[in-house]
N, CA and C atoms as a LAMMPS dump frame, in Angstrom:
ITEM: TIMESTEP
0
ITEM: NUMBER OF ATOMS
621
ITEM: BOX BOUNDS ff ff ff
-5.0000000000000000e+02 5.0000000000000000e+02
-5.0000000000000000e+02 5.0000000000000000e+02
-5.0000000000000000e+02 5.0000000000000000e+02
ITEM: ATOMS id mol type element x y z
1 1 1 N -27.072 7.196 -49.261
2 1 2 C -27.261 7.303 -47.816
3 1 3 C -26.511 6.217 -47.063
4 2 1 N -26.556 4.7 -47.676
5 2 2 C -25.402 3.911 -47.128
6 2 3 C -24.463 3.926 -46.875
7 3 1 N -23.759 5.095 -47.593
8 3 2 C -22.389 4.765 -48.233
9 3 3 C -21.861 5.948 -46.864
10 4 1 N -22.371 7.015 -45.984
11 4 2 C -22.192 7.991 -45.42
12 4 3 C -22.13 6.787 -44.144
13 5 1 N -23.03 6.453 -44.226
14 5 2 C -23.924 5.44 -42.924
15 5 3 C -22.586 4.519 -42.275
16 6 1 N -21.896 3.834 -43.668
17 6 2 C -21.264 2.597 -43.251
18 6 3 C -19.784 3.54 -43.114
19 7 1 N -19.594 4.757 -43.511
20 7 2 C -18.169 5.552 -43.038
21 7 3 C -18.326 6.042 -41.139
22 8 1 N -19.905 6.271 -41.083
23 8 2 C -19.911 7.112 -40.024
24 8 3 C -19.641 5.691 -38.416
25 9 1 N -19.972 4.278 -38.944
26 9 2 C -20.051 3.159 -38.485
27 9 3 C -18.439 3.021 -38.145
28 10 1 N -18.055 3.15 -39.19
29 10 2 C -16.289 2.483 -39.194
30 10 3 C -15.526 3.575 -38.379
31 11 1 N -15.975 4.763 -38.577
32 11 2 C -15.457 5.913 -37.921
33 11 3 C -15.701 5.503 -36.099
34 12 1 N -16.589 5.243 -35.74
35 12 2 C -17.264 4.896 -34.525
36 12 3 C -16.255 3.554 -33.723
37 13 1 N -16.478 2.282 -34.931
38 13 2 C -15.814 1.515 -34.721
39 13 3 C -13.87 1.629 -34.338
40 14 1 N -13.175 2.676 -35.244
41 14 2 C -12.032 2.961 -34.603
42 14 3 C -12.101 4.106 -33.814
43 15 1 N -12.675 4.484 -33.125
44 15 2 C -12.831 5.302 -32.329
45 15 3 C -12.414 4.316 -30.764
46 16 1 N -13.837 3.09 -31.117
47 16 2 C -14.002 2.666 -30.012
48 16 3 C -12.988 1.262 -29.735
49 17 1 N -12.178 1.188 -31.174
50 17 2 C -10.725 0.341 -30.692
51 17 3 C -9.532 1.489 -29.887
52 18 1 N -9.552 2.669 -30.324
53 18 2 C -8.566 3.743 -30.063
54 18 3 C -9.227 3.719 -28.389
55 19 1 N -10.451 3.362 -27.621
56 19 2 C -10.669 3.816 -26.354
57 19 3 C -10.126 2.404 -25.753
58 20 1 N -10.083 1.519 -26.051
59 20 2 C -9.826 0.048 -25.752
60 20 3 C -8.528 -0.16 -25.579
61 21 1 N -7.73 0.729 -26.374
62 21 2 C -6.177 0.613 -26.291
63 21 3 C -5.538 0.666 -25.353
64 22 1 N -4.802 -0.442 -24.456
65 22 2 C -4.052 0.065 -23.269
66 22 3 C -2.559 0.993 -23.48
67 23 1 N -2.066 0.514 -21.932
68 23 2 C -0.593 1.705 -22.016
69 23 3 C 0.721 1.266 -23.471
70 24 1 N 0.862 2.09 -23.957
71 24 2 C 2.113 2.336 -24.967
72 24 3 C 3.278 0.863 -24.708
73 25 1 N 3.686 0.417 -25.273
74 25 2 C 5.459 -0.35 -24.723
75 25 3 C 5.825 -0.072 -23.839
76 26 1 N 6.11 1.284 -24.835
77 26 2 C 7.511 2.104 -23.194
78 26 3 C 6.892 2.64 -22.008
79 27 1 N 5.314 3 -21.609
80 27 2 C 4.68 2.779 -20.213
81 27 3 C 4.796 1.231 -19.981
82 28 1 N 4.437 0.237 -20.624
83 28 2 C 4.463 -0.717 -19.828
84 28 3 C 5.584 -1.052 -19.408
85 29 1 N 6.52 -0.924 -20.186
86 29 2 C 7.987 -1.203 -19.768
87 29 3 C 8.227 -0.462 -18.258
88 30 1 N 7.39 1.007 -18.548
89 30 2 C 8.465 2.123 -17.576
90 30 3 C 7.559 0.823 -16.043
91 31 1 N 6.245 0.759 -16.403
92 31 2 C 5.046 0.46 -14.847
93 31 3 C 5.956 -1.05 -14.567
94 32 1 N 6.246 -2.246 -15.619
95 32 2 C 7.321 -3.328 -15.099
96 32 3 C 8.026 -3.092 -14.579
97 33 1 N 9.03 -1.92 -14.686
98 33 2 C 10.665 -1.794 -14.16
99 33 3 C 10.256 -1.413 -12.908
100 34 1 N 9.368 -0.291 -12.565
101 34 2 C 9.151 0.871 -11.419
102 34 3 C 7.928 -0.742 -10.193
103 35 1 N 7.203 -1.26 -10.917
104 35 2 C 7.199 -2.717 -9.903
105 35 3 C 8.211 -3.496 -9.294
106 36 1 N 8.871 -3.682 -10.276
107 36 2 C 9.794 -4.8 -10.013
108 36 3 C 10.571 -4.528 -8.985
109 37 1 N 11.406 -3.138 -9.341
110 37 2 C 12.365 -1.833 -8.545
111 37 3 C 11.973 -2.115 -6.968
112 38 1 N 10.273 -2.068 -6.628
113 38 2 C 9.468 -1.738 -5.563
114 38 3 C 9.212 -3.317 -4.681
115 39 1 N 9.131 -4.243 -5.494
116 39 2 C 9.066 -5.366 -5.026
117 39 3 C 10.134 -5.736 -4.727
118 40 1 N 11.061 -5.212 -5.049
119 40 2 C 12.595 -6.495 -5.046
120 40 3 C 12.826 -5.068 -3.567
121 41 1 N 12.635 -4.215 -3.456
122 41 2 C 13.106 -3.076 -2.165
123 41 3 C 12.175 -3.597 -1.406
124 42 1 N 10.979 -4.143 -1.086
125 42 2 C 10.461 -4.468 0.007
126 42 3 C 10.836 -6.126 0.416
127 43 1 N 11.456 -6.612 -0.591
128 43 2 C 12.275 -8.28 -0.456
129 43 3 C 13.405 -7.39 0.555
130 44 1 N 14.267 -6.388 0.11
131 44 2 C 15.703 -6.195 0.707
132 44 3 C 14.624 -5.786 2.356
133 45 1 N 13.39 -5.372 2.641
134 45 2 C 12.834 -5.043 4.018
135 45 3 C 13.084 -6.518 4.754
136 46 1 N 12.178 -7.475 3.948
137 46 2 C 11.63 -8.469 5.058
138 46 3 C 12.881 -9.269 5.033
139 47 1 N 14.174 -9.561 3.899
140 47 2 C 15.492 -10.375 4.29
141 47 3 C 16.149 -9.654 5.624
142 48 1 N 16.411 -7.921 5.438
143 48 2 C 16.633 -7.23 6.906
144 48 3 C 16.089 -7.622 7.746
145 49 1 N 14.501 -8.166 8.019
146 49 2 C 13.85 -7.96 9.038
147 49 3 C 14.698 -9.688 9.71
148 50 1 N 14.165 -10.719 8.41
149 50 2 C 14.64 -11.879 9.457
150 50 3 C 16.166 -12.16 9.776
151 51 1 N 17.18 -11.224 8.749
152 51 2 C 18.42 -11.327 9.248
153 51 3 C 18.604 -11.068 10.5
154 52 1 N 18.545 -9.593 10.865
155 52 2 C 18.254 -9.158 12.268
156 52 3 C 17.913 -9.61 13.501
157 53 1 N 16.627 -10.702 13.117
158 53 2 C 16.233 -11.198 14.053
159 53 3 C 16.892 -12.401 14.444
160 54 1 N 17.795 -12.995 13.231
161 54 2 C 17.818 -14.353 13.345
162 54 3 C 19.644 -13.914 14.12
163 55 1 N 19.653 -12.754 13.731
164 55 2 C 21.401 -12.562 14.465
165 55 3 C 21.164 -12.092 15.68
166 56 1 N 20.057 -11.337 16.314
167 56 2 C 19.947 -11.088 17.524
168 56 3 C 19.396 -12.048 18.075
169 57 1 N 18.334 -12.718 17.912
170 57 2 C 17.387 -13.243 18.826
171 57 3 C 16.604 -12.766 19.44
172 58 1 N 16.142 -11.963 18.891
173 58 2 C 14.959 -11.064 19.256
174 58 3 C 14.71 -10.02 18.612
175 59 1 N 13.745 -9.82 18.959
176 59 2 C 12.723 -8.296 17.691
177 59 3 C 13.231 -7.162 17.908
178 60 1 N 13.685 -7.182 19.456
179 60 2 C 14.406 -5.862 19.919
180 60 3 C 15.384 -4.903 18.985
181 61 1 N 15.001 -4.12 18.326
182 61 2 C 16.208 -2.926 17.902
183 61 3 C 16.045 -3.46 16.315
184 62 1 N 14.835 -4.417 15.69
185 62 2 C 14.706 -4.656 14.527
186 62 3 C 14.433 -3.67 13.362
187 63 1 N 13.541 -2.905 13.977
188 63 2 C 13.726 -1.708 13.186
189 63 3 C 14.527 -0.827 12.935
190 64 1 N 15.973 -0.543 13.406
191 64 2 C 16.871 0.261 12.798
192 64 3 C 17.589 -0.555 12.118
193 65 1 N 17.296 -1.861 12.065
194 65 2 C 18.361 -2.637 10.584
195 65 3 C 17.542 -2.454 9.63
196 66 1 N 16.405 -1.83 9.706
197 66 2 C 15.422 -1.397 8.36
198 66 3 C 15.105 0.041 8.166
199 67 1 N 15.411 0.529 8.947
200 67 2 C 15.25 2.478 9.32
201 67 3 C 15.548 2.858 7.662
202 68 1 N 16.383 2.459 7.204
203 68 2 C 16.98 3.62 6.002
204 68 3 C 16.169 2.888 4.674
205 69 1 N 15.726 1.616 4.462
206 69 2 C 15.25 1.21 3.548
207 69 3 C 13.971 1.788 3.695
208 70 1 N 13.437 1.511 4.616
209 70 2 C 11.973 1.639 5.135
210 70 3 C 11.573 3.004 4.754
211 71 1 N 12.371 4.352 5.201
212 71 2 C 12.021 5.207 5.283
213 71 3 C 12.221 6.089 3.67
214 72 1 N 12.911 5.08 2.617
215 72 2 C 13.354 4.75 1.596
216 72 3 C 12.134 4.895 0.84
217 73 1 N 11.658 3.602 0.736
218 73 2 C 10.125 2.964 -0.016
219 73 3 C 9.042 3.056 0.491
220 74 1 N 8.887 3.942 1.347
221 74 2 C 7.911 4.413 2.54
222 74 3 C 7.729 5.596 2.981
223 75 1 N 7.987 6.639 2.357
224 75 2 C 7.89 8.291 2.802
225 75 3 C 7.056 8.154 3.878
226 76 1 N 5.653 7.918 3.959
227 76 2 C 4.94 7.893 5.166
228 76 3 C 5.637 7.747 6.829
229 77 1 N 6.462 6.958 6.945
230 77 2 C 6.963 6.31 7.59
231 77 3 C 8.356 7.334 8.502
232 78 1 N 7.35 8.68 8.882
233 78 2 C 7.996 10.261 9.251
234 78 3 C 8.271 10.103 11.053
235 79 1 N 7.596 9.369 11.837
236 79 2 C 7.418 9.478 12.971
237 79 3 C 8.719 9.452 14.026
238 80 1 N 8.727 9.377 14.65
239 80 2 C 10.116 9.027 15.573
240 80 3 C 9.125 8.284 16.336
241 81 1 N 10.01 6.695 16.046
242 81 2 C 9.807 5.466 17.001
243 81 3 C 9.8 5.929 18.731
244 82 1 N 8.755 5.879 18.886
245 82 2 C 8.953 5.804 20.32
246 82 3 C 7.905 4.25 21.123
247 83 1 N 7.666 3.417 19.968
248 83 2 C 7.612 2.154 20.361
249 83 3 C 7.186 1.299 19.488
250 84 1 N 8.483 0.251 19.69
251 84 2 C 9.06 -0.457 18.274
252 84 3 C 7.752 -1.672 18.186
253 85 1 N 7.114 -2.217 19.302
254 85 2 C 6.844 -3.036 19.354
255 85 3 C 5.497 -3.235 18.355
256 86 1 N 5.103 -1.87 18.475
257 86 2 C 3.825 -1.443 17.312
258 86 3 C 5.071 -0.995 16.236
259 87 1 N 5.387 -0.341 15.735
260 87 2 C 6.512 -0.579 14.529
261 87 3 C 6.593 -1.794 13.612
262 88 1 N 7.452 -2.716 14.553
263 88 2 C 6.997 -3.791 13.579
264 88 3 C 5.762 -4.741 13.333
265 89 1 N 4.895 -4.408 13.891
266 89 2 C 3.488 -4.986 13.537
267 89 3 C 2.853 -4.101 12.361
268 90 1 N 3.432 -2.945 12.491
269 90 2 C 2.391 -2.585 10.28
270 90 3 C 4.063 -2.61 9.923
271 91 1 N 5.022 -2.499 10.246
272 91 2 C 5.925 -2.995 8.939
273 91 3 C 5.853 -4.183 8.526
274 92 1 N 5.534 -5.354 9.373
275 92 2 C 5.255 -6.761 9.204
276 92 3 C 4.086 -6.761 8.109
277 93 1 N 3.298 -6.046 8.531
278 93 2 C 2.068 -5.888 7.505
279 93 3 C 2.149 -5.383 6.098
280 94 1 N 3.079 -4.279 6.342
281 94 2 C 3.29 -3.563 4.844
282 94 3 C 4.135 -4.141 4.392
283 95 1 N 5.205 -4.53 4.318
284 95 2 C 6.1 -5.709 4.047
285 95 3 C 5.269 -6.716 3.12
286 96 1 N 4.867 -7.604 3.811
287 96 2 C 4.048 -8.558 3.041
288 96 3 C 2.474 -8.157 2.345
289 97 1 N 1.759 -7.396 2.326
290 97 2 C 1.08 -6.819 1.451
291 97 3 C 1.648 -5.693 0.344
292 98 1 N 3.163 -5.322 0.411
293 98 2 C 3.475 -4.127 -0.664
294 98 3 C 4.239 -5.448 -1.376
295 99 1 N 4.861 -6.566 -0.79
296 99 2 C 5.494 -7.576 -1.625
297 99 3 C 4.308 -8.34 -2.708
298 100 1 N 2.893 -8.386 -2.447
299 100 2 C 2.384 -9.397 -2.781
300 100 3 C 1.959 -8.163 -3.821
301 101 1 N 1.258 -6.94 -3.297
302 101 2 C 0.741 -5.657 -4.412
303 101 3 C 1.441 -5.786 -5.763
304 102 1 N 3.142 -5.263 -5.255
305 102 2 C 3.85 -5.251 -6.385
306 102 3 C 4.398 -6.249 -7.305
307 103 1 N 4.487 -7.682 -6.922
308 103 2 C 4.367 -8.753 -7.555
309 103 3 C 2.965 -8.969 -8.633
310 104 1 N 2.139 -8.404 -7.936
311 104 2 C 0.553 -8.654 -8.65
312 104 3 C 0.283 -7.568 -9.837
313 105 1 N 0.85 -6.68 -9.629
314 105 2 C 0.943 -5.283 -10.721
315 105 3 C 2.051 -6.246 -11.778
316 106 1 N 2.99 -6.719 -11.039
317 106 2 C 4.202 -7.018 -12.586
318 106 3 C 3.075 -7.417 -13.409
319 107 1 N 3.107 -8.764 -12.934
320 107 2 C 2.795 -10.1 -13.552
321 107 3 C 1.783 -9.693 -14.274
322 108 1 N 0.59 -8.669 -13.669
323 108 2 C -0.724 -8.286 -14.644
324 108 3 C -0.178 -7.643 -15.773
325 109 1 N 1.077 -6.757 -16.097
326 109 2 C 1.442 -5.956 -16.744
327 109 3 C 2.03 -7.068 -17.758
328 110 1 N 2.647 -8.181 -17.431
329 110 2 C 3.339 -9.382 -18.168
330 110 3 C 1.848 -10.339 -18.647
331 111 1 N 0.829 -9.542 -18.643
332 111 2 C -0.448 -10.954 -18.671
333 111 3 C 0.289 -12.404 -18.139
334 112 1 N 0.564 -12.663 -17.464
335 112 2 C 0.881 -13.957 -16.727
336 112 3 C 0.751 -13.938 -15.375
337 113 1 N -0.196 -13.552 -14.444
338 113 2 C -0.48 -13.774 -13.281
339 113 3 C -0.8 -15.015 -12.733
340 114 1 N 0.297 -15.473 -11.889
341 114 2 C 0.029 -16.695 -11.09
342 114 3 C -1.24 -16.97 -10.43
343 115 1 N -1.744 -17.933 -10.228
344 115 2 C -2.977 -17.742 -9.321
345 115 3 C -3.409 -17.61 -7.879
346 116 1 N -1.281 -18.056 -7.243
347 116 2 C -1.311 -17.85 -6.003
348 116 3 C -1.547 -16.649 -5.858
349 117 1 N -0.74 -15.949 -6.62
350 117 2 C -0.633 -14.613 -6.136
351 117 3 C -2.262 -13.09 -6.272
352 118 1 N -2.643 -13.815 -7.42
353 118 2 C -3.73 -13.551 -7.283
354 118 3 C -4.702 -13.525 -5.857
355 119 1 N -4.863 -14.862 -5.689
356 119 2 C -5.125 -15.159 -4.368
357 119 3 C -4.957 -14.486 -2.926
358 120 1 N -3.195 -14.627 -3.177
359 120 2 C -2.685 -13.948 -1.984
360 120 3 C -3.137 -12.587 -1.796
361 121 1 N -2.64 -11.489 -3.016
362 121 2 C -3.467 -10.28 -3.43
363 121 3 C -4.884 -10.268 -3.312
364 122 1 N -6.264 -10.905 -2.73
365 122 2 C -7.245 -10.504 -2.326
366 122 3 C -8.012 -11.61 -1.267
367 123 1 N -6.764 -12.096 -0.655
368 123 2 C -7.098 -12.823 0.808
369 123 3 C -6.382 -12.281 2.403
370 124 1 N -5.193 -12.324 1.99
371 124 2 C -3.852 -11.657 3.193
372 124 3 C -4.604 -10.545 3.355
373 125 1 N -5.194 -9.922 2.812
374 125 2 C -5.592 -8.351 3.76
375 125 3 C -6.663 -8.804 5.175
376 126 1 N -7.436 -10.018 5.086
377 126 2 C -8.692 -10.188 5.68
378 126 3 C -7.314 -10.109 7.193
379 127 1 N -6.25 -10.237 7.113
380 127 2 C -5.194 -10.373 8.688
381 127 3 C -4.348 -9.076 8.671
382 128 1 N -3.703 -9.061 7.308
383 128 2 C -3.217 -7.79 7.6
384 128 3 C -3.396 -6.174 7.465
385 129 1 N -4.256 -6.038 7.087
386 129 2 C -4.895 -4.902 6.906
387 129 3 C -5.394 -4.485 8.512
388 130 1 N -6.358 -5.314 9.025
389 130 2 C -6.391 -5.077 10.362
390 130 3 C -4.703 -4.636 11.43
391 131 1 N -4.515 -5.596 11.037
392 131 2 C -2.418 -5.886 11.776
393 131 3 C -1.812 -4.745 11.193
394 132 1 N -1.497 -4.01 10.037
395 132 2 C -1.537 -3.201 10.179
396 132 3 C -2.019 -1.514 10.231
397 133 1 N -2.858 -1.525 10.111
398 133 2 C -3.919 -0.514 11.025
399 133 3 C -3.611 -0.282 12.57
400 134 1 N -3.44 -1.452 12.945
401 134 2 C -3.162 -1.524 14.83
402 134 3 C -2.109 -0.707 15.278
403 135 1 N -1.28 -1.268 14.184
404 135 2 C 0.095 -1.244 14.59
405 135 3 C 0.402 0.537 14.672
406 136 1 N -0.037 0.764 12.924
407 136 2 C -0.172 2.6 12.959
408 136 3 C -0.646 2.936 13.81
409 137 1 N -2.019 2.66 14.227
410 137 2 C -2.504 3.885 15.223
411 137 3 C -1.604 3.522 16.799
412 138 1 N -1.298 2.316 16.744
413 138 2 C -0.238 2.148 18.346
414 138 3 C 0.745 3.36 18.214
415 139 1 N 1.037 3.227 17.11
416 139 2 C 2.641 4.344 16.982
417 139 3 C 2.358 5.302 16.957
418 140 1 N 1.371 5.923 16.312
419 140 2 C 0.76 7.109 16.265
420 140 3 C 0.519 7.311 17.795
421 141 1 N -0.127 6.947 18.6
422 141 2 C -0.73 6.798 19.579
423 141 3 C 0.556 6.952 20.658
424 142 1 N 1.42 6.287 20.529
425 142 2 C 2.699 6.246 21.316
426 142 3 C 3.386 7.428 21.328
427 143 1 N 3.567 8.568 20.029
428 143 2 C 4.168 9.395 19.752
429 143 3 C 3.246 10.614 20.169
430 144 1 N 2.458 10.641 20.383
431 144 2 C 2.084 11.935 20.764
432 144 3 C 2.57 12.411 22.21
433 145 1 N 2.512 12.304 23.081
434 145 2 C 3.579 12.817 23.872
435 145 3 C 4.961 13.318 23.707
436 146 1 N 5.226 12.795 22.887
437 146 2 C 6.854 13.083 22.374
438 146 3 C 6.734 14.688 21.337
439 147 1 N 5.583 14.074 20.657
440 147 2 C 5.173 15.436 19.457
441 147 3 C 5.177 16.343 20.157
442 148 1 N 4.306 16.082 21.072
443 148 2 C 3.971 17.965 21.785
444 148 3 C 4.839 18.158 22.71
445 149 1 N 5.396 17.344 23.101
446 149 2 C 6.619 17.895 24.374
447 149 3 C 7.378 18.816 22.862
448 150 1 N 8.014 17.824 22.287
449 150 2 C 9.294 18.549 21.453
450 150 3 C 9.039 19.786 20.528
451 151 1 N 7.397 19.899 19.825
452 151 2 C 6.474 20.607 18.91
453 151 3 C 7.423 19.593 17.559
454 152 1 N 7.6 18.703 17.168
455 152 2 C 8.254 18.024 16.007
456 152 3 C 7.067 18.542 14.978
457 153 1 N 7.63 19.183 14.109
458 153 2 C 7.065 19.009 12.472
459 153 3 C 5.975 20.191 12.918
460 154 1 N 5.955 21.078 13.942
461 154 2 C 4.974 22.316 14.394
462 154 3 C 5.575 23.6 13.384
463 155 1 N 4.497 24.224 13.338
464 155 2 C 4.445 25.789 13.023
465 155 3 C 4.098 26.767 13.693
466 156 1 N 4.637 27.365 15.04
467 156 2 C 4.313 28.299 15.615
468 156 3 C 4.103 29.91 15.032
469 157 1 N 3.284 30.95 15.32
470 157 2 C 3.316 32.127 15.481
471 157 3 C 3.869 32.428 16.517
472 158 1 N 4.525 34.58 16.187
473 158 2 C 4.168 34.405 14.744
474 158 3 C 5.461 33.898 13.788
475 159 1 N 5.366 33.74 12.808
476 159 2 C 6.626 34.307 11.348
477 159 3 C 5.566 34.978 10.152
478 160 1 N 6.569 35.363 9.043
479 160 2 C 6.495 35.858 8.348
480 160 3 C 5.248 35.268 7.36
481 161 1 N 5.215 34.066 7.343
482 161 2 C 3.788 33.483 6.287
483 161 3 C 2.942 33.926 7.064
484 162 1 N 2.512 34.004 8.692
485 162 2 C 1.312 34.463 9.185
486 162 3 C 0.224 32.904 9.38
487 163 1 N 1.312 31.764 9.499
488 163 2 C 0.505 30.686 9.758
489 163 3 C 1.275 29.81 10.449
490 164 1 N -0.073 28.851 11.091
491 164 2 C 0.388 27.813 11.807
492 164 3 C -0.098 26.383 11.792
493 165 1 N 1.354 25.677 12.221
494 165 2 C 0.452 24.056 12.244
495 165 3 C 0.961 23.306 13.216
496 166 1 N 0.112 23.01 14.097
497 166 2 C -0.199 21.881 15.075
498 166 3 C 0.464 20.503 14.451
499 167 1 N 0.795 19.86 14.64
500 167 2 C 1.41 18.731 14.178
501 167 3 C 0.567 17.681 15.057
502 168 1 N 0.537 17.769 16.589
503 168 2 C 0.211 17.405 17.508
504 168 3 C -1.317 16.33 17.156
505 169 1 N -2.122 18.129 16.564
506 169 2 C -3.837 18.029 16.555
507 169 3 C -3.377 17.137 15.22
508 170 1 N -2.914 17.455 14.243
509 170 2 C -3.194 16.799 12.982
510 170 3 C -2.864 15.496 13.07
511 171 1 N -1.895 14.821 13.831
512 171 2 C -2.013 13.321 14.41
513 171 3 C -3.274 12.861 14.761
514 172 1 N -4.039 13.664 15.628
515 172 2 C -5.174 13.198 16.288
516 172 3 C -5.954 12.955 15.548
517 173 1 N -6.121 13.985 14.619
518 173 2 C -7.431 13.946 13.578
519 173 3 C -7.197 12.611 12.432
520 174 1 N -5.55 12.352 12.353
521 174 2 C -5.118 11.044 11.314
522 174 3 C -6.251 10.01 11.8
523 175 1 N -6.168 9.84 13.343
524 175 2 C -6.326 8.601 14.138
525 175 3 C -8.423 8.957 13.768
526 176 1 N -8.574 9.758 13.633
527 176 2 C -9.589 10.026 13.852
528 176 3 C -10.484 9.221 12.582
529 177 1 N -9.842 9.836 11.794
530 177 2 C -9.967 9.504 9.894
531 177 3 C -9.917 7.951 9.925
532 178 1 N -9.509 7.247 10.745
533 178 2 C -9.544 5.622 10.504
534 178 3 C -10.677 5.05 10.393
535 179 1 N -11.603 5.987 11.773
536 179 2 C -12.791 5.282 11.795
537 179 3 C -13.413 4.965 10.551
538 180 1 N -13.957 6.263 9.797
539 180 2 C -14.375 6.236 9.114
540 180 3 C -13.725 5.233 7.308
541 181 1 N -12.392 5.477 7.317
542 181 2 C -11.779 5.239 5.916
543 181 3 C -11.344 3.652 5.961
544 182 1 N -11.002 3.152 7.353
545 182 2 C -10.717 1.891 7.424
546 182 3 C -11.527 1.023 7.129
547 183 1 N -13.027 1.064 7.519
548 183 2 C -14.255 0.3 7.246
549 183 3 C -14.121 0.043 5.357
550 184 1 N -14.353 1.494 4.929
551 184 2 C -14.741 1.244 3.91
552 184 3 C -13.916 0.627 2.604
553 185 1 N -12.608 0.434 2.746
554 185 2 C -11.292 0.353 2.555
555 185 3 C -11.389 -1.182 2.665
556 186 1 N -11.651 -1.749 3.619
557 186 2 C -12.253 -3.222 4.084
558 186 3 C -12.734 -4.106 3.257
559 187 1 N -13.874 -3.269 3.521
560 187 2 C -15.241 -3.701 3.004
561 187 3 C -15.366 -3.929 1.265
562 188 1 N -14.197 -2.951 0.978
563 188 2 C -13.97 -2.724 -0.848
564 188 3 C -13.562 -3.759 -1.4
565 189 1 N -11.973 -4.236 -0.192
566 189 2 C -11.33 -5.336 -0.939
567 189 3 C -12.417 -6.676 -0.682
568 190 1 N -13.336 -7.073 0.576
569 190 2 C -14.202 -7.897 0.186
570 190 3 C -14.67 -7.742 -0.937
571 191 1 N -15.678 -6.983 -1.453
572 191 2 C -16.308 -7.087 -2.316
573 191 3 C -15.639 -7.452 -3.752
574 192 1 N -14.459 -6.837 -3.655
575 192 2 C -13.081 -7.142 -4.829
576 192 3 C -12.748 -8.609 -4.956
577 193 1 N -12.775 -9.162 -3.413
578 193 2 C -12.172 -10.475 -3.624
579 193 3 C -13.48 -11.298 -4.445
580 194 1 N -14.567 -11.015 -3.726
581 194 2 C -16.059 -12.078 -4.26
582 194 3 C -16.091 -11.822 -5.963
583 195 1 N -15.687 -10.761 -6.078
584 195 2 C -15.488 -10.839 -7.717
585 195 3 C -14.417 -11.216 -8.437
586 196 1 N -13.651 -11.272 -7.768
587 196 2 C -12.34 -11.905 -8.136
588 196 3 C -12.094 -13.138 -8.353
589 197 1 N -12.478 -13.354 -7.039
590 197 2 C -12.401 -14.832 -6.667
591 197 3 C -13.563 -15.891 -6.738
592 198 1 N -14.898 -14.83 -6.354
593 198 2 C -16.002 -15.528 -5.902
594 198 3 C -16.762 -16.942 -6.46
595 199 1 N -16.412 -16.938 -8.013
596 199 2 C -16.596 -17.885 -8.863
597 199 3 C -15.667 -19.066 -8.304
598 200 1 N -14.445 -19.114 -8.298
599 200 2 C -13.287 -20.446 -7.735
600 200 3 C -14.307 -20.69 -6.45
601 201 1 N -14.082 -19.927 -5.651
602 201 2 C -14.572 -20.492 -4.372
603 201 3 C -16.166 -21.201 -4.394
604 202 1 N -17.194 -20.592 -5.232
605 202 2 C -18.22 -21.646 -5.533
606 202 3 C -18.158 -22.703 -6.272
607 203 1 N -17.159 -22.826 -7.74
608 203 2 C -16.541 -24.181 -7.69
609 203 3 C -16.104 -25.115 -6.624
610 204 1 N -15.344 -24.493 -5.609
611 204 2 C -14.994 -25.361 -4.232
612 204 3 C -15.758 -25.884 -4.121
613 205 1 N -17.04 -25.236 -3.117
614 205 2 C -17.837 -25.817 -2.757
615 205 3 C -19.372 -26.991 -3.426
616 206 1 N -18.903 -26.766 -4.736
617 206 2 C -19.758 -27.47 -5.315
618 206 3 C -18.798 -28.431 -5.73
619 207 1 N -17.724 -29.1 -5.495
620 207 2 C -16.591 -29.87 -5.386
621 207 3 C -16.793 -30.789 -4.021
């Protein structure tokens, strides 16, 4: 009866190393390269952003020295600018939170995570996450007039599929969806950081 007992044990036991096993080489290799790729394209954003600025002298017209990258590493990023000034307040944002994301994915994938970056990865949102949130719904917010004058990205009846889409309403309802998804989205990475972090920072204070 032992002898079944201590096979059915070992059986269990590599079972439960085979569930423990992370990604293959060549995934980790492919998730390093496809970071790195993503981090070093949002470096070529924010060098555009301060070249630009530092050759104009001003923010003015900053976003089309980034239009083609941006819209590059950013599919989201569909709208027609109709005001830059919210523009670059969530590119400012996504910029430096997709730089710090994808830096924080390498390095975990390299087990060698810095601790700034750690850091940076579950503190910078408490500014930019708000900053950019603003910034989207400004633009969002800015563009609707433009949407429905022009019908951009609409589906009128009839045609031949027998359907339609508002582009207009489905903006509205984006803006709508914040209420609810932004809070909780928030509230997550707190709770992420206190576990993350929460231990260092009560060392602090007992320092």
């Amino acid at each position: 009866m032992s002898a079944p007992a201590m096979g059915t044990s070992k059986t269990a036991h590599d079972s439960s190393n085979k569930k423990k096993r992370g990604p293959g080489t060549l995934a980790i290799a492919y998730l390093v390269i496809y970071n790195v790729v993503m981090t070093a394209g949002w470096l070529v954003i924010a060098v555009g952003l301060v070249r630009a600025y530092l050759a104009r002298g001003s923010y003015h017209g900053l976003y089309y020295s980034i239009e083609k990258p941006l819209k590059f590493f950013q599919t989201g990023a569909l709208l027609e600018v109709q005001s830059e000034d919210s523009v670059l307040l969530f590119v400012g944002a996504w910029t430096i939170t997709e730089i710090i994301r994808y830096s924080f994915y390498t390095f975990s994938l390299l087990n060698h995570l810095p601790y700034l970056i750690k850091w940076a990865r579950y503190t910078f949102f408490f500014v930019l996450y708000p900053m950019g949130v603003a910034g989207e719904l400004l633009t969002i917010y800015a563009a609707l007039p433009y949407v429905q004058k022009t019908g951009l990205y609409s589906i009128t009846l009839p045609n031949k599929y027998n359907f339609s889409f508002d582009y207009h309403t489905f903006l509205i309802l984006v803006m709508i969806s914040y209420i609810p998804l932004f809070p909780q989205l928030y509230f997550h990475m707190m709770r992420q950081r206190k576990k993350v972090l929460g231990h260092v920072d009560e060392y602090s204070k007992v320092e």
